[in-house]
C-alpha positions as CSV (number, residue, x, y, z in Angstrom):
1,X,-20.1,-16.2,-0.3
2,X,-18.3,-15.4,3.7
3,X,-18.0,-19.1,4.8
4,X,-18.7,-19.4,8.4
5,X,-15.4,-19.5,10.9
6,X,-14.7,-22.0,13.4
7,X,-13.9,-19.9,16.2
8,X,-12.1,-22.4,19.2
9,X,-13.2,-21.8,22.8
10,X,-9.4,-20.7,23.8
11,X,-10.8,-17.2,22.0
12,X,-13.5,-17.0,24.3
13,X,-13.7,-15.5,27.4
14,X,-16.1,-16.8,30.2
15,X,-17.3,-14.7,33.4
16,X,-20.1,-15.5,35.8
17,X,-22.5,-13.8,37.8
18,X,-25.6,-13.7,39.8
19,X,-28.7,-14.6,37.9
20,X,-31.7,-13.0,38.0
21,X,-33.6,-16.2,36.7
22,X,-35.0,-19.0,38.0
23,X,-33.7,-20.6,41.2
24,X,-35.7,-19.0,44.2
25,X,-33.2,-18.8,47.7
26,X,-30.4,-20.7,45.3
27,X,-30.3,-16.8,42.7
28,X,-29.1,-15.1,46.0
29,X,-25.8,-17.7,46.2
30,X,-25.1,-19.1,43.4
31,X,-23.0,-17.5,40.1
32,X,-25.3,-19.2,37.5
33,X,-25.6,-16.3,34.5
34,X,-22.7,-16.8,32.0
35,X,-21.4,-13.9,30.2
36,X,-19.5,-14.7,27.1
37,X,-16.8,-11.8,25.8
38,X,-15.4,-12.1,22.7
39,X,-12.8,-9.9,20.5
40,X,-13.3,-9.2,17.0
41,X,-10.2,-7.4,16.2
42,X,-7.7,-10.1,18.2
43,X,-9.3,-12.9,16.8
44,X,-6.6,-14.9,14.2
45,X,-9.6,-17.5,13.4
46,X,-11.5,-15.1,10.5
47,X,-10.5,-13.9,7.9
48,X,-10.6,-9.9,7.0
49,X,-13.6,-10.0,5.1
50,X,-15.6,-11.4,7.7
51,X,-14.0,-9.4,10.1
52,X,-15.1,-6.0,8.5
53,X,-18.6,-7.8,7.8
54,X,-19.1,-8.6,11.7
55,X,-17.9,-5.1,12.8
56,X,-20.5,-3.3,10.1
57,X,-23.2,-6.0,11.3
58,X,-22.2,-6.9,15.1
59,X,-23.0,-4.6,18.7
60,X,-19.5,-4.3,19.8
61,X,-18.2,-2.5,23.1
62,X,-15.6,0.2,23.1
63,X,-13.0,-2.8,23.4
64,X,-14.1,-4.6,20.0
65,X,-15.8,-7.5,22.0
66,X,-19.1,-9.1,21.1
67,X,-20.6,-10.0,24.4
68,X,-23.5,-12.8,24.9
69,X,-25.1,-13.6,27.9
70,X,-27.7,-16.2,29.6
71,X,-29.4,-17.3,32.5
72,X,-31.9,-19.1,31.3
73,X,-31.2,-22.1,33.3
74,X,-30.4,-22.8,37.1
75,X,-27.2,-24.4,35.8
76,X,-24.1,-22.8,35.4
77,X,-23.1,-25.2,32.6
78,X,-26.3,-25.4,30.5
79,X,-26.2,-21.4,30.8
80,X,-22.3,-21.5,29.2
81,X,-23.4,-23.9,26.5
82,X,-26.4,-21.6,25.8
83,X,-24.2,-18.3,25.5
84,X,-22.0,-20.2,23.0
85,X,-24.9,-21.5,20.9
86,X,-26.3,-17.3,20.7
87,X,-22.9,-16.5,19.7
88,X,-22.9,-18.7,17.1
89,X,-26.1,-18.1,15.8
90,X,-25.6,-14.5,15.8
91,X,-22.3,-14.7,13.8
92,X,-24.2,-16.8,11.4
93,X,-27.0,-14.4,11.3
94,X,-24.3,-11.7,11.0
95,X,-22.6,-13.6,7.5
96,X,-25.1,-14.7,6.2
97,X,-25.4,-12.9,2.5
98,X,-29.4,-13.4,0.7
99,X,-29.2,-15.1,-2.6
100,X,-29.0,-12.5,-5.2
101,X,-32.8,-12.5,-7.1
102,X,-32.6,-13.4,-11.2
103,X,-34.8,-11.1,-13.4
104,X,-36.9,-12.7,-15.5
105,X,-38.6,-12.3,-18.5
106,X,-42.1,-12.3,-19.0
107,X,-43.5,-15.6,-20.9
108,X,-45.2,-15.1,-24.2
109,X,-48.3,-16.0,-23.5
110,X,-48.6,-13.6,-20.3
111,X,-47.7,-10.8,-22.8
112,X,-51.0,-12.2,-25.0
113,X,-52.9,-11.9,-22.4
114,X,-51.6,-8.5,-21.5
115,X,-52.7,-7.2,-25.3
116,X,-56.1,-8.8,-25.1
117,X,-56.6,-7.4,-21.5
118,X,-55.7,-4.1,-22.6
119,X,-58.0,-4.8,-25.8
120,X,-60.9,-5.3,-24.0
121,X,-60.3,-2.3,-22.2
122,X,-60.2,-0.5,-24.8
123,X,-63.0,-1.3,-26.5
124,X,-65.3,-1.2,-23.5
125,X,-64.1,2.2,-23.3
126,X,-65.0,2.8,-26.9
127,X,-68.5,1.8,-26.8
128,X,-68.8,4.6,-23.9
129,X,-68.4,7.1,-26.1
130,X,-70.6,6.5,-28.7
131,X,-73.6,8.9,-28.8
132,X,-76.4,8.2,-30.8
C-alpha cells in the first residue's frame, strides 16, 4: 500500500483571478478565484512510486503540473483553502489502491443444497417423460 505524501505549501504555487462566481458588482474588481499549480516531476516530497502512480492517474498539463481551481466563495482565502483541500482529495483519490477481494470456498451445506436442488430438477424432469 502507496502511503499518502505530505506535500508542504512552499511546493505549491498560488495565482488569482477574476471569478465568475458569486459577488455581483464586487466579480468585476476583485481577484477572488484561486488557481492552484502544482509539479509532479519537481516535487522532492513523493516518492517514485507515487510519482509514476499520479502521472498514470492525474490530468497533467504539458509542464507536469496538476492544476486545481475554485471560486466557490466571494473570499479570496476561503477559495485558496478550498483549492488545497481538491488537491488533496484528488491525490488521495489518485493513491488510493481497492483491497484485493479473497476467494472463497463454498460451505458444505450450500453444496447440499446445490445436489438436492439439482435433484429435484431432475426428477421433475423425469416424471415429464413418462408416457403411459
Amino acid at each position: 500500500m502507496i502511503p499518502y505524501p505530505s506535500i508542504p505549501y512552499s511546493e505549491f504555487l498560488f495565482s488569482f483571478a477574476r471569478s465568475s462566481g458569486p459577488g455581483g458588482q464586487n466579480v468585476n474588481k476583485v481577484n477572488s478565484k484561486a488557481v492552484l499549480k502544482w509539479n509532479l516531476f519537481k516535487s522532492e516530497s513523493i516518492t517514485d512510486d507515487q510519482r509514476a502512480k499520479l502521472q498514470s492517474k492525474l490530468k497533467l498539463n504539458d509542464e507536469g503540473e496538476v492544476i486545481v481551481m475554485s471560486d466557490r466563495y466571494r473570499d479570496q482565502g476561503k477559495n485558496k483553502e478550498d483549492c488545497i483541500e481538491k488537491f488533496h482529495a484528488l491525490i488521495k483519490l489518485a493513491l488510493h489502491e481497492p483491497k484485493k477481494r479473497k476467494k472463497t470456498k463454498k460451505t458444505y451445506s450450500s453444496k447440499l443444497k446445490s445436489k438436492e436442488s439439482k435433484k429435484r430438477h431432475s426428477e421433475k424432469k423425469k416424471l415429464r417423460s413418462i408416457r403411459y
